[in-house]
Each structure stands twice: as structure tokens, then as C-alpha cells.
ROPA-631791 format. One record per residue (C-alpha): residue number from 1; x, y, z; chain; residue in one letter. Coordinates in pm, 1 decimal. Layout:
resi/u/v/w/chain/resn
NUM/X/Y/Z/A/A
...
***
This chain:
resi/u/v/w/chain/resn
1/11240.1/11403.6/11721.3/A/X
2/11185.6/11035.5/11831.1/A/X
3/11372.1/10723.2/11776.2/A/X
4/11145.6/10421.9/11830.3/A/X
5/11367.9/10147.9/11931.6/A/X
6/11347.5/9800.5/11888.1/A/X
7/11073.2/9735.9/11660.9/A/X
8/10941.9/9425.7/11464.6/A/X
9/10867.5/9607.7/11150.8/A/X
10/10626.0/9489.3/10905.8/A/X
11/10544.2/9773.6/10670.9/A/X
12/10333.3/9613.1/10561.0/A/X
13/10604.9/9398.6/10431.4/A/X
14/10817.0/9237.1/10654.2/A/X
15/11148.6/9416.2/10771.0/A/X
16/11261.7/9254.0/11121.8/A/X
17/11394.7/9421.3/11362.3/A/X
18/11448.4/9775.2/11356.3/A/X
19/11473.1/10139.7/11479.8/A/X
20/11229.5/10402.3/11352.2/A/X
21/11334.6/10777.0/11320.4/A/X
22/11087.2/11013.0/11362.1/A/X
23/11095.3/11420.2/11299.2/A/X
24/10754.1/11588.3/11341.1/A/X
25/10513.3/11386.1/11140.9/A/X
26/10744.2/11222.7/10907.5/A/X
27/10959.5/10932.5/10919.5/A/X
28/11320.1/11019.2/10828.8/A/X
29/11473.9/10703.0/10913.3/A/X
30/11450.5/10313.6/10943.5/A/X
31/11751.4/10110.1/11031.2/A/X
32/11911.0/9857.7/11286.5/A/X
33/12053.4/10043.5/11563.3/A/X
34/11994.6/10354.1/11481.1/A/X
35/12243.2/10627.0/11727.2/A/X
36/12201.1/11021.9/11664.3/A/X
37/12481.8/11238.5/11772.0/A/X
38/12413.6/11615.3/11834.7/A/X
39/12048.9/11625.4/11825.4/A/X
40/11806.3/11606.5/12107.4/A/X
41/11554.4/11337.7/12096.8/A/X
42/11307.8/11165.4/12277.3/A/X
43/11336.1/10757.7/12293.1/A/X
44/11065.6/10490.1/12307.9/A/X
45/11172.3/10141.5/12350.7/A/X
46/10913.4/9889.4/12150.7/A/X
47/11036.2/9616.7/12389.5/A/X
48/11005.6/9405.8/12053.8/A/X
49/10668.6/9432.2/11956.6/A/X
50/10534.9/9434.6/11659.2/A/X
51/10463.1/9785.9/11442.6/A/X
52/10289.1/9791.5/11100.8/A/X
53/10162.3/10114.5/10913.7/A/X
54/9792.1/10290.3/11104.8/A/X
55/9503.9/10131.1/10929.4/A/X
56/9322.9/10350.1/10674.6/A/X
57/8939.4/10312.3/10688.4/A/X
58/8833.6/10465.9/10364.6/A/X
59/8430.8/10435.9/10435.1/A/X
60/8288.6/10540.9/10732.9/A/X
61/8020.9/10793.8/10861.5/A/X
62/8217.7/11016.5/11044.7/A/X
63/7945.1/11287.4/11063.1/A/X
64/7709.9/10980.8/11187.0/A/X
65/7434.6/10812.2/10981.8/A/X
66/7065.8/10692.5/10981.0/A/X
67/6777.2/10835.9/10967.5/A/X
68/6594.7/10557.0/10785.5/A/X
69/6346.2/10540.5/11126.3/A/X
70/6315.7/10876.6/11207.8/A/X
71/6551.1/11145.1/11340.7/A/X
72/6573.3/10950.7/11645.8/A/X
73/6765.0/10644.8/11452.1/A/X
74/7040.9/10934.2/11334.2/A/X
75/7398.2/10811.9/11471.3/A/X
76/7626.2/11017.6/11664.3/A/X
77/7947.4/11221.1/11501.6/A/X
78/8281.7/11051.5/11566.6/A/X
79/8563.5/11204.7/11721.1/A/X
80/8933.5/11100.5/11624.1/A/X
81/8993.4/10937.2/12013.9/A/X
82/8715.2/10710.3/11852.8/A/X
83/8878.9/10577.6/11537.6/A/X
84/9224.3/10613.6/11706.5/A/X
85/9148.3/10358.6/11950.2/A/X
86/9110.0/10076.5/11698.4/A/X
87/9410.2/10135.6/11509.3/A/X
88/9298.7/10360.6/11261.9/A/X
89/9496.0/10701.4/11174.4/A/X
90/9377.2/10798.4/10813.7/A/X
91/8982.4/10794.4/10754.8/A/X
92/8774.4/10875.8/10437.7/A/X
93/8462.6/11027.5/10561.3/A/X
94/8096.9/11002.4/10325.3/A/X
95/7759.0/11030.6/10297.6/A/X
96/7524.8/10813.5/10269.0/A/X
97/7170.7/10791.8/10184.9/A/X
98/7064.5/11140.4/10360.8/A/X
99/7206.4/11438.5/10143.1/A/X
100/7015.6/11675.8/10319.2/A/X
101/6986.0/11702.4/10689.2/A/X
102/7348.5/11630.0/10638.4/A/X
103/7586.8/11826.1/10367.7/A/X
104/7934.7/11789.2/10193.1/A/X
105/7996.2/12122.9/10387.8/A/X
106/7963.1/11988.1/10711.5/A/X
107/8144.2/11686.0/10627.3/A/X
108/8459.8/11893.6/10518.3/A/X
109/8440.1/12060.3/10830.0/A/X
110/8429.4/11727.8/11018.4/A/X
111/8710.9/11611.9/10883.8/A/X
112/8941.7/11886.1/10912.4/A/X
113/8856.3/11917.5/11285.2/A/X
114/8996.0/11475.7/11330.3/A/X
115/9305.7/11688.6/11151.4/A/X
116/9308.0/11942.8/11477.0/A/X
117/9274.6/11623.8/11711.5/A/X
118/9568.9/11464.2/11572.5/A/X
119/9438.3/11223.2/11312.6/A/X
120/9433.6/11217.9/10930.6/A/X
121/9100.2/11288.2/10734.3/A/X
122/8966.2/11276.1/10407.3/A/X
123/8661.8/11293.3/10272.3/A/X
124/8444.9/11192.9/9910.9/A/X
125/8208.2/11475.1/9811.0/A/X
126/7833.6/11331.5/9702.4/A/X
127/7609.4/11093.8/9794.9/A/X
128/7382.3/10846.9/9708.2/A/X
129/7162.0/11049.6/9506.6/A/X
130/7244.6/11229.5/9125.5/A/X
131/7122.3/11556.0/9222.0/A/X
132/7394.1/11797.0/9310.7/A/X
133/7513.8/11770.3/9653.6/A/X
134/7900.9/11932.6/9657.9/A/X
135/8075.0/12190.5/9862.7/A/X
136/8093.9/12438.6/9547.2/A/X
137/7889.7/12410.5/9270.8/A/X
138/8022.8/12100.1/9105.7/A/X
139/8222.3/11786.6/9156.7/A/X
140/8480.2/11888.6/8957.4/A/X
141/8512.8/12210.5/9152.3/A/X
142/8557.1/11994.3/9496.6/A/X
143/8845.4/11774.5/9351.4/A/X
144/9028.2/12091.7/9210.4/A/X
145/9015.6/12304.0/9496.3/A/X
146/8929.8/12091.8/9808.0/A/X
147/9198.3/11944.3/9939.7/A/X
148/9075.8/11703.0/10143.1/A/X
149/8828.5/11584.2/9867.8/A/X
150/8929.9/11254.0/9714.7/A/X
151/8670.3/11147.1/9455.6/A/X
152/8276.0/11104.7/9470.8/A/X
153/8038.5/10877.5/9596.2/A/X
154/7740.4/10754.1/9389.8/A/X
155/7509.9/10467.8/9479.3/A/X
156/7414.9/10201.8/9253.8/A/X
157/7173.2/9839.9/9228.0/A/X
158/6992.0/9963.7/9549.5/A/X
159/6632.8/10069.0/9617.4/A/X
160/6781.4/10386.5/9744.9/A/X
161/6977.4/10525.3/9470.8/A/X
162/6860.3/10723.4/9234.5/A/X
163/6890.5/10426.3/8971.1/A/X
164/7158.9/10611.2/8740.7/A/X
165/7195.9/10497.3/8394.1/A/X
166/7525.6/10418.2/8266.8/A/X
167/7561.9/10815.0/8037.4/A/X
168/7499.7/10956.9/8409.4/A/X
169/7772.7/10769.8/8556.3/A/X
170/8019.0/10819.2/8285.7/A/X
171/7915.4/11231.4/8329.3/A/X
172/7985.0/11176.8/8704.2/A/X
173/8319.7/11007.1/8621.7/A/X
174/8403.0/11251.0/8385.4/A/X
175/8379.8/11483.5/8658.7/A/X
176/8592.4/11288.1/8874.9/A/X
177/8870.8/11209.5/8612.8/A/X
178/8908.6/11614.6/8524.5/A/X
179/8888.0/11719.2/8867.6/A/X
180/9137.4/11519.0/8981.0/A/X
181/9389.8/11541.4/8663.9/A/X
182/9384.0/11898.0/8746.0/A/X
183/9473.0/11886.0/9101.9/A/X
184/9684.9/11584.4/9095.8/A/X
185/9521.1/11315.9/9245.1/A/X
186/9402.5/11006.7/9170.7/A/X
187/9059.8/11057.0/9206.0/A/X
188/8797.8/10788.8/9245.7/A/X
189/8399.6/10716.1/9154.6/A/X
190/8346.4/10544.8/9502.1/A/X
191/8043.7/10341.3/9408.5/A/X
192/7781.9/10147.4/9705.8/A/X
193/7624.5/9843.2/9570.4/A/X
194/7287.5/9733.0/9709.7/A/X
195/7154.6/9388.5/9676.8/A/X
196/6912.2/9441.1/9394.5/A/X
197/7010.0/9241.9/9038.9/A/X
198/7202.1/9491.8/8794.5/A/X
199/7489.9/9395.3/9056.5/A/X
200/7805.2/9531.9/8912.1/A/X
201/7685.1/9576.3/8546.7/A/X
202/7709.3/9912.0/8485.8/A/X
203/8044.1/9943.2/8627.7/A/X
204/8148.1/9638.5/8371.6/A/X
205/7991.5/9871.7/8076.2/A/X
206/8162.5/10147.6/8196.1/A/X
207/8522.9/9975.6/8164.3/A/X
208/8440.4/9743.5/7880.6/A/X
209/8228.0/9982.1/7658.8/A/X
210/8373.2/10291.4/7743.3/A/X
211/8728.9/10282.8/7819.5/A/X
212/8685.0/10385.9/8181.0/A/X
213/9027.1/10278.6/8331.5/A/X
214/8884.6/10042.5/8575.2/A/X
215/9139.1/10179.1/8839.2/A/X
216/8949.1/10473.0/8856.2/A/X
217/8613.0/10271.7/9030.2/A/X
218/8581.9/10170.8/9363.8/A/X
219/8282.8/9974.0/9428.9/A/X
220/8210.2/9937.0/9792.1/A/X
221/8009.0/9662.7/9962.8/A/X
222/8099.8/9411.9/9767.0/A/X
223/8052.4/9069.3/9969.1/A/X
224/7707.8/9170.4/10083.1/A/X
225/7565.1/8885.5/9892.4/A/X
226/7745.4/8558.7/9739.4/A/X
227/7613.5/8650.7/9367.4/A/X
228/7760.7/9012.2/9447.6/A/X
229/8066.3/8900.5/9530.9/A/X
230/8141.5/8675.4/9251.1/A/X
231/8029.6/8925.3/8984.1/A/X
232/8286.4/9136.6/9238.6/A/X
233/8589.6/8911.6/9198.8/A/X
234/8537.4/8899.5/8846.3/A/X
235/8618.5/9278.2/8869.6/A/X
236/8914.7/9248.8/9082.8/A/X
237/9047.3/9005.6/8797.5/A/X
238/9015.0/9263.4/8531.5/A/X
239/9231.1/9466.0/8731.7/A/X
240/8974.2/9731.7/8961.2/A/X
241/9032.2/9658.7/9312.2/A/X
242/8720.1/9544.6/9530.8/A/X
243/8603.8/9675.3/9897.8/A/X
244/8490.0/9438.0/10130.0/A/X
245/8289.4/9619.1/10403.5/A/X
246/8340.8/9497.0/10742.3/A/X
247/8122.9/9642.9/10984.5/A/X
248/7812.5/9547.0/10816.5/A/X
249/7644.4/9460.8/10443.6/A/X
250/7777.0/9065.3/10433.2/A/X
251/7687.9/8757.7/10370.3/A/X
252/7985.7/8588.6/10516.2/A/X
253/8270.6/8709.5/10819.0/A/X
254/8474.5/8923.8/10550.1/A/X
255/8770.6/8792.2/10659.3/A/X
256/8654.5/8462.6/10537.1/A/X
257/8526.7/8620.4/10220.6/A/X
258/8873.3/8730.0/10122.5/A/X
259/9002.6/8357.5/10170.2/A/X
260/8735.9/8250.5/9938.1/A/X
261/8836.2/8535.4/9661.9/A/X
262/9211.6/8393.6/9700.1/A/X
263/9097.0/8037.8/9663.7/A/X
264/8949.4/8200.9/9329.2/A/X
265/9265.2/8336.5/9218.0/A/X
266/9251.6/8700.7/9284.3/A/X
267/9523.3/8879.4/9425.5/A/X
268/9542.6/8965.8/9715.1/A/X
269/9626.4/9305.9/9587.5/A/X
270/9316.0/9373.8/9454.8/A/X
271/9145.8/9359.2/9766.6/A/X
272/9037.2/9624.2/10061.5/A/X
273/8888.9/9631.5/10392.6/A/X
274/8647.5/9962.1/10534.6/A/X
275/8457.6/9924.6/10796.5/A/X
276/8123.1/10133.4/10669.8/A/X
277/8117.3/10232.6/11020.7/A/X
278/7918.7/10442.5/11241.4/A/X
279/7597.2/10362.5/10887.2/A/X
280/7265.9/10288.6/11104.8/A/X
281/7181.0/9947.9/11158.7/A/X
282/6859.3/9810.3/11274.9/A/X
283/6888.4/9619.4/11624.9/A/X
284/6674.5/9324.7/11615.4/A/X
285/6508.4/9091.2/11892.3/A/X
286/6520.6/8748.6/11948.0/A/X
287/6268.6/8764.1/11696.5/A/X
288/6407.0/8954.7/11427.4/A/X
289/6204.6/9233.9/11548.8/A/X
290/6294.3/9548.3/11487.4/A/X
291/6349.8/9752.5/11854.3/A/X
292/6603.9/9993.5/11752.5/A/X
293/6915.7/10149.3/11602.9/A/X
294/7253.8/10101.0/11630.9/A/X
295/7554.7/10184.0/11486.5/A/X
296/7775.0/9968.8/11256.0/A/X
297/8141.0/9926.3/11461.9/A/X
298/8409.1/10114.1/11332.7/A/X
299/8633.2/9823.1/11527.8/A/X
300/8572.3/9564.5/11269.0/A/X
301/8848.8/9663.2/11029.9/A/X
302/9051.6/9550.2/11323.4/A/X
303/8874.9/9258.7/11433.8/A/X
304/8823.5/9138.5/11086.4/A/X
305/9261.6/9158.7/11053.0/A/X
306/9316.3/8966.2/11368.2/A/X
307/9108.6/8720.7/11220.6/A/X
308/9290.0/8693.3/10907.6/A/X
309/9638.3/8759.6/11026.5/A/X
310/9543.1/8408.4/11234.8/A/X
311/9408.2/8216.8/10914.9/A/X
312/9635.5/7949.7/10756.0/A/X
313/9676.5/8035.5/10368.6/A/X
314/9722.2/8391.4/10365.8/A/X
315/10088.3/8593.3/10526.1/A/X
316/10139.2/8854.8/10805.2/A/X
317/10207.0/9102.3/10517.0/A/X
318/9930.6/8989.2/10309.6/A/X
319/9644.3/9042.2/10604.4/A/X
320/9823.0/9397.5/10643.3/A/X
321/9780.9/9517.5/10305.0/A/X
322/9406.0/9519.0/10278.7/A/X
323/9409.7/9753.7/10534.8/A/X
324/9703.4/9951.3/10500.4/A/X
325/9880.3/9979.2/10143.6/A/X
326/9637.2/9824.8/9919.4/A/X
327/9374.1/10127.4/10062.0/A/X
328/9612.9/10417.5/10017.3/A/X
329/9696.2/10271.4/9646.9/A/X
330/9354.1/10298.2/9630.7/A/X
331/9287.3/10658.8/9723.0/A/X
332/9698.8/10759.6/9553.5/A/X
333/9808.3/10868.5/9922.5/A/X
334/10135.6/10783.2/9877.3/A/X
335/10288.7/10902.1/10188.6/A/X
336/9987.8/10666.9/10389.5/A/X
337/9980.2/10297.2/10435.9/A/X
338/10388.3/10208.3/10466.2/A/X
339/10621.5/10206.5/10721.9/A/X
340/10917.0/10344.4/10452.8/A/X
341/11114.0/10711.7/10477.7/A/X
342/10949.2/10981.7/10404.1/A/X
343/10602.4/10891.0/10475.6/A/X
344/10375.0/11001.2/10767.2/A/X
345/10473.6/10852.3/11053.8/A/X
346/10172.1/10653.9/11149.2/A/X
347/10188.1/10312.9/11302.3/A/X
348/10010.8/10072.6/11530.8/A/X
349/10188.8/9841.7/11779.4/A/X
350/10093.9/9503.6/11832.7/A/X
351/10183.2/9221.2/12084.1/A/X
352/10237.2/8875.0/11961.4/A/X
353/9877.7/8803.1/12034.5/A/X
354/9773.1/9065.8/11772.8/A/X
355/9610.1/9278.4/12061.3/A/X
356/9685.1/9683.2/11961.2/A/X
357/9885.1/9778.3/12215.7/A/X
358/9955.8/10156.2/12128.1/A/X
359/9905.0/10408.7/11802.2/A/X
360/10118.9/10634.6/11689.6/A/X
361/9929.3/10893.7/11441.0/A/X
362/10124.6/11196.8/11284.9/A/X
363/10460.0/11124.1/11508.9/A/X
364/10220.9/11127.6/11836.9/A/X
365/10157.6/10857.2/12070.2/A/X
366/9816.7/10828.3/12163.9/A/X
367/9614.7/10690.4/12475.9/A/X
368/9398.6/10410.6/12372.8/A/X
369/9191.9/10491.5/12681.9/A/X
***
């Protein structure tokens, strides 16, 4: 067990000062001046600073990414020490354009080895393409019996996808929707949006035409173009909740883009940060030559918050939420994203600069060296 003492809780609402009780990897306790009689314990004194719930990243390429140059412009795996040092403690890992040098298979087995060094991982089955890339033999089959399998990525409105119509999205849904009744989750169509014109339309039929529920969608690099983005908010309004990549795919700083979605009147509930990191990104000259590849950072989540979290217009517990609560209500991990009994105890600590200071994933405290 540890008692965390003196704490300035936001999680991510704002709490105050407070002791955290920790037992294993769950939080069994949060109150002011917190003693324990007849149990042994270890304590950590906070000094004060400032905890809020570990960041979920719910995009990034944690087997690594590329390829579009060669072999040679692949990206490297991540290990957990990597995403742990910028704050994050629950990750969703994907696939991206490459469905075969790379596999679903090797992806599960990716992210149950960040589980063995001491983070959380999860993981969408899929790619960009229609043709079947799972673990089993279906979709439905990986959200019934995988457990680390959270819903399925499709691309669409991108010269790389396989163009799907609308009937082979709702099939793909369908898939989703079962698989995930069945095994109690939530379940989610994770969708990446290029820059080409359909936009979000087929996600629109879907919902309006259909009856999808529209929490069931998650479209994914939404502010990669200014038209996107405003067909995008126009989603979040109906009630889906939008993604707002961070590491790369934008066509303004996202923390600015979520400003400009509040000054439109969506909630700020509606809204998520990933970080789509680790994806392959071309490295350009002074000339906009093309001399390389590098990856996208899986730091900007955490750059893009301290930017936020500094704005005027917009709370502490507001800047949290897009990458803490508002993601796990996303994915319906319930015991993710909040400070509150009963949840995993996963935190980052802050100083009043908003520099992370220390992470505590699963009830361990972890070097940020």
C-alpha cells in the first residue's frame, strides 16, 4: 500500500488538497488527511503539487509505422519507458496504412508486453484497408474474445483507403456493435479521415440514414484541414465526439483548434486529444524537399495540454478532460481517466509550471529518465 500525501487533486475535476490511498493498482481512498492504523504502508509526500489522472493516448503506432518510402522509412516499436515519460499510462495501439508487413497479431502481442513493463495497453483490430486483417477470423471474433481489443479501425476520404461505400461500413459496424454487445464493451468504428472531399459524409449517412448511434464512431484526424474540421464540429454537435490528432495531420496548433470549436459552441465534452504518434512523417528541407523520415512525437498530447491548460477561455479541468476522461468515455474504460475510488491508480504530477514532474502508472512510480 501507499498513501500519497499532500496532493492538489484535479481528477480531472478539481478536488484541492488531498491524500491518495493506494493498494496494488487500485485506488481505495481519497480524503484530507488520510491516517491508517494497523497496516504497513509506504508514504510519498507530493510536497503540494499538482496530480491529475495519466493521459490516455488512444491513437498511436506502437508497433511503429511507415513504409510509404521504402522499408527504410518504417518507424521503430515503442516501449512503455517511451510513452511513460510524457505522461501517458493507457495507450490504444493501431494500424495504419500497412496491413501486411505488420499484423493485428503482432500488435496484440505488443501491447500486452507495455502490460509486462508496467503500463496499460489496448489495441483496435483492422486497418485501413476492407479486406480482412483480424487476429481470428473476423472482427466480431476479436471484440468477443480479445480482451484487449476495443473496436476497429477503418480509413475513410483518403487516397489510401480502400474507398468503402457506406453498406461496407455499416457491415463493419455491425461487426463492431455485436462484438462488443457480447463481450461488454463499448466498442467503437475508429474511423481516419484523409483530406480528400467526401469529408465526414458517410459517417453523417450512417447516423442520419441508418440509425447508427453516433456514439458508436470515432473519427480521427479531424482538424487536418479547416473544411474538415467544421464538417467535424458539426458532428460533435449531434452528439459523436471528435479526435483532434496532435502529433501531426493539422492545419492549425490543435490546441488552438479546440478554442476555435468552443468559440463554435461545442462542448468541450465532445472533444479528444491522440497524438497519432510514432505514424511516419516525411522530413523536409529548407526547401520542402523531401530528405527523410521521421516519426510523429508521441509528446504532443502533452505539449498540446500545457498549451491549453495556459489559454484564457477554457479551465484547468476542462484542458484535462480531452486527454483524460473525455478519452476513456470514449473507449467505456471506466476505471481509466479519473482520479476517484476504485479506479486504476494512474496519475501524473505536475509543478505549478505544468512541467510533469513524476508518473505514477498501475500504483508504480516511474523514472522519467
Amino acid at each position: 500500500m501507499i498513501l500519497f500525501k499532500n496532493a492538489r487533486l484535479y481528477s480531472p475535476k478539481e478536488i484541492g488538497n488531498t491524500d491518495i490511498l493506494v493498494s496494488g493498482s487500485t485506488i481505495i481512498a481519497i480524503e484530507e488527511n488520510l491516517s491508517i492504523i494497523g497496516l504497513n504502508y509506504k508514504i510519498i509526500d507530493l510536497n503540494n503539487q499538482i496530480v491529475t489522472p495519466g493521459f490516455i493516448d488512444q491513437h498511436v503506432h506502437v508497433l511503429g509505422a511507415g513504409g510509404k518510402r521504402g522499408f527504410g522509412s518504417m518507424t521503430n516499436e515503442l516501449t512503455a519507458q517511451d510513452l511513460l515519460s510524457v505522461g501517458t499510462t493507457t495507450v490504444v495501439g493501431l494500424l495504419g496504412t500497412d496491413g501486411v508487413t505488420r499484423s493485428p497479431k503482432s500488435l496484440y502481442a505488443k501491447v500486452k508486453g507495455l502490460d509486462e513493463q508496467g503500463m496499460t495497453g489496448y489495441m483496435h483490430t483492422g486497418y485501413y484497408g476492407l479486406d480482412p486483417v483480424h487476429v481470428m477470423d473476423s472482427i466480431q471474433e476479436d471484440l468477443v474474445f480479445i480482451d484487449k481489443v476495443l473496436g476497429c479501425k477503418i480509413a475513410i476520404s483518403d487516397i489510401r483507403s480502400s474507398f468503402p461505400t457506406v453498406q461496407e461500413l455499416l457491415k463493419r459496424w455491425r461487426e463492431v456493435y455485436i462484438g462488443s454487445m457480447l463481450a461488454g464493451k463499448k466498442g467503437i468504428l475508429h474511423v481516419h479521415l484523409g483530406n480528400s472531399p467526401g469529408k465526414l459524409d458517410p459517417l453523417f449517412q450512417m447516423v442520419n440514414d441508418h440509425q447508427v448511434p453516433i456514439e458508436s464512431i470515432s473519427p480521427t484526424h479531424v482538424a487536418r484541414t479547416s473544411e474538415l474540421f467544421e464538417s467535424a464540429i458539426e458532428f460533435g454537435k449531434l452528439g459523436g465526439r471528435i479526435d483532434i490528432t496532435t502529433g501531426a495531420s493539422k492545419f492549425i496548433d490543435p490546441y488552438k483548434a479546440v478554442l476555435l470549436a468552443l468559440e463554435e459552441n461545442l462542448s468541450i465534452d465532445r472533444m479528444t486529444f491522440s497524438t497519432d504518434g510514432n505514424a511516419g512523417l516525411d522530413l523536409k528541407d529548407d526547401k520542402q524537399n523531401v530528405i527523410g523520415t521521421k516519426p510523429a512525437p508521441i509528446s504532443a498530447n502533452l505539449s498540446e495540454f500545457q498549451s491549453l491548460v495556459k489559454s484564457e477561455g477554457i479551465s484547468i479541468s476542462d484542458s484535462l478532460s480531452i486527454v483524460t476522461s473525455n478519452v476513456s468515455d470514449n473507449l467505456g474504460l471506466q476505471h481509466k481517466g479519473r482520479v476517484q475510488v476504485g479506479a486504476d491508480a494512474d496519475f501524473c504530477v505536475f509543478n505549478d509550471s505544468w512541467e510533469l514532474q513524476n508518473v505514477i502508472a498501475m500504483g508504480e512510480m516511474i523514472s522519467l529518465e
